[in-house]
N, C-alpha and C positions, 0 to 999 in steps of 0.2 A: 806262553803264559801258563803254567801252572794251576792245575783244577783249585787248590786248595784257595788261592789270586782270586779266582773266577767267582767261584764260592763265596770268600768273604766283601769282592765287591757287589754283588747281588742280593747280598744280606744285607748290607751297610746301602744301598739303594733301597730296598723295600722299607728298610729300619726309616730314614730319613725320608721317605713317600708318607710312610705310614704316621710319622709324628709332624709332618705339614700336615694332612691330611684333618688328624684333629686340630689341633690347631686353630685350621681356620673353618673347623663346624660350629656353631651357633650353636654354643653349652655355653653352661655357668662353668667356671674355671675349677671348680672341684670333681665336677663330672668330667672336664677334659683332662686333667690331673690321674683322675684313676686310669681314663685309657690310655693314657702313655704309661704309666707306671704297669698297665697288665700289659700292653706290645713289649714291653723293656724285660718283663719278665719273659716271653713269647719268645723273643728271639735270643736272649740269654739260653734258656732249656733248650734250643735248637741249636744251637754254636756246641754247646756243651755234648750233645749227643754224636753231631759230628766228630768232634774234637778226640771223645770216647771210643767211638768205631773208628778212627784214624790208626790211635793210640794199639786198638785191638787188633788191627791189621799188621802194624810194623810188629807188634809185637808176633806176631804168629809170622810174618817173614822174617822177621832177626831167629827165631827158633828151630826154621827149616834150613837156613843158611848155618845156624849152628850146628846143625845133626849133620848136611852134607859136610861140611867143612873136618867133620869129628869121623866119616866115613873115610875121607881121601885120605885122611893121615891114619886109619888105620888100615886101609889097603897100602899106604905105603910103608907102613912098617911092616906089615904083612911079608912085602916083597924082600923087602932088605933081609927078612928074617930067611926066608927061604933061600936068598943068593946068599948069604950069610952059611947055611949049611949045605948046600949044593959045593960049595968052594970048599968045605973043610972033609 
């Protein structure tokens, strides 16, 4: 299973803990309203920073995959150029 699996079902468990939770605490239904609507906020900002360093990660591996990848082709045009004038 996949961290990122693991991650959103641990979120999605705390999220649905946390909105039984109020629920069934003994408020007036406008006080149990705000606290769901601030956890929904809560875990929204939290998904989303994830989401962001995820995003920030591939992107700095797609970057470094792109420099090696842009190395090997120019080592191998390197070569070619060299057997290239060695032969003539």
């Amino acid at each position: 299973m996949s961290a990122g699996k693991v991650l959103l079902g641990v979120l999605a468990g705390a999220a649905a803990g946390a909105i039984l939770g109020v629920l069934f605490a003994p408020e007036k239904g406008t006080e149990t309203r705000r606290k769901i609507a601030e956890k929904g906020e809560d875990y929204v900002d939290t998904v989303k920073e994830k989401f962001n360093g995820l995003i920030d990660d591939l992107s700095k591996k797609m970057d470094n995959i792109q420099a090696r990848a842009n190395k090997v082709a120019d080592d191998a045009k390197s070569k070619v150029e060299e057997m290239k004038s060695s032969t003539n």
